[in-house]
N, C-alpha and C positions, 0 to 999 in steps of 0.2 A: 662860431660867430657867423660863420656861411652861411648854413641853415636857420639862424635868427633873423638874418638882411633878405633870405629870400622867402621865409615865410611871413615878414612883414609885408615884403613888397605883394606878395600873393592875399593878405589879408584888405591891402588899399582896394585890390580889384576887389576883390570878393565884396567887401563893404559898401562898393557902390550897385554892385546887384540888391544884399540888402536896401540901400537907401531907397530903391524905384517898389523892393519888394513887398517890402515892411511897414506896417501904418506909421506915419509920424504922430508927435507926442508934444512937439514945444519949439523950441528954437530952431534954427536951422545947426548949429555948431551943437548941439545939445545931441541932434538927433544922429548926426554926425559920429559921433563918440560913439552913441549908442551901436552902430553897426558897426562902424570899426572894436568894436570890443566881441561882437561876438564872432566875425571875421575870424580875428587874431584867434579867440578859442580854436575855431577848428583847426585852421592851419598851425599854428604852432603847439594846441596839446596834440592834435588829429598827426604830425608828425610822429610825434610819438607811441601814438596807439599805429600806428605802423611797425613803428619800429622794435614794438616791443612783439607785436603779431608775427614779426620775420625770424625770431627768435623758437619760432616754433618747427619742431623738424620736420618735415615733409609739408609744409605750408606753401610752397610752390607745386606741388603735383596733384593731381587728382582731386581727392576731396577734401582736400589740404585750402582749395582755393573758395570751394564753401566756405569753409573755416574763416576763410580769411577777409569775405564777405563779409560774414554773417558778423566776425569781431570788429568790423569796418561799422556797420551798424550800429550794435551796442555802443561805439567808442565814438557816432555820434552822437548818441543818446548824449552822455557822459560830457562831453565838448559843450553842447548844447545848454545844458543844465548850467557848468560852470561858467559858462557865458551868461546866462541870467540871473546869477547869482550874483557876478558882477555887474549887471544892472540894477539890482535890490540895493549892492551897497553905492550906491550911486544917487538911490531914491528915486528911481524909476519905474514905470508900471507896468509887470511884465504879464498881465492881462491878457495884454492887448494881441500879443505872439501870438503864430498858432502853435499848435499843441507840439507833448512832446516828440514824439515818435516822427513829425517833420525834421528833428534832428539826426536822426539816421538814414531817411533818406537822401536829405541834402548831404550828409558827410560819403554816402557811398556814392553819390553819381560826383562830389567833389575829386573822391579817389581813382574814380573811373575814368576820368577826363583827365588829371594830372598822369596818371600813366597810359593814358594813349598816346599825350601828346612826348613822353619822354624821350619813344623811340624816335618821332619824328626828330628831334634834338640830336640823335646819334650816342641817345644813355638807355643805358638796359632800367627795362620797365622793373623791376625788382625793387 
């Protein structure tokens, strides 16, 4: 339940970067939804593609942190996609996005910043 409340709360920020980033489409509350939904993708599936990547043995050493990049990427791919997926069922026009592969980069500079700032909190970046 922890990590549900803070990665929602982490999705409201994130969605208002979308809002200023992303072209609008219709209403103001419409377009609203729209980036809070692909927000929430990353943060709360992007959770998980962490978590399943820690799972991997030697993924904190060496070239283990390639690895763990590089699954940061693909797993925004994946975030990204399912995030406009739920804009499809929504009946929204997911045109207008840019392309895919801006989902991987946005998911690894989102991971990159979540764990820099972790240590400043006094939590092991892991």
């Amino acid at each position: 339940m922890r990590a549900l409340t803070r990665n929602t709360l982490l999705a409201v920020a994130l969605a208002l970067v979308f809002f200023f980033a992303l072209p609008r489409q219709g209403a103001l509350g419409w377009d609203l939804l729209d980036d809070f939904t692909l927000a929430f993708a990353f943060t709360y599936l992007g959770h998980y593609v962490d978590v399943v990547l820690l799972k991997l043995p030697g993924i904190e050493t060496g070239a283990g942190r390639l690895v763990r990049v590089l699954g940061w990427f693909a797993g925004g791919l994946w975030c990204y996609e399912l995030g406009r997926w739920a804009l499809l069922a929504y009946g929204r026009d997911t045109q207008v996005f840019p392309p895919l592969v801006y989902g991987g980069f946005l998911f690894v500079g989102l991971q990159l910043v979540l764990h820099t700032l972790k240590p400043a909190r006094g939590k092991p970046s892991v």
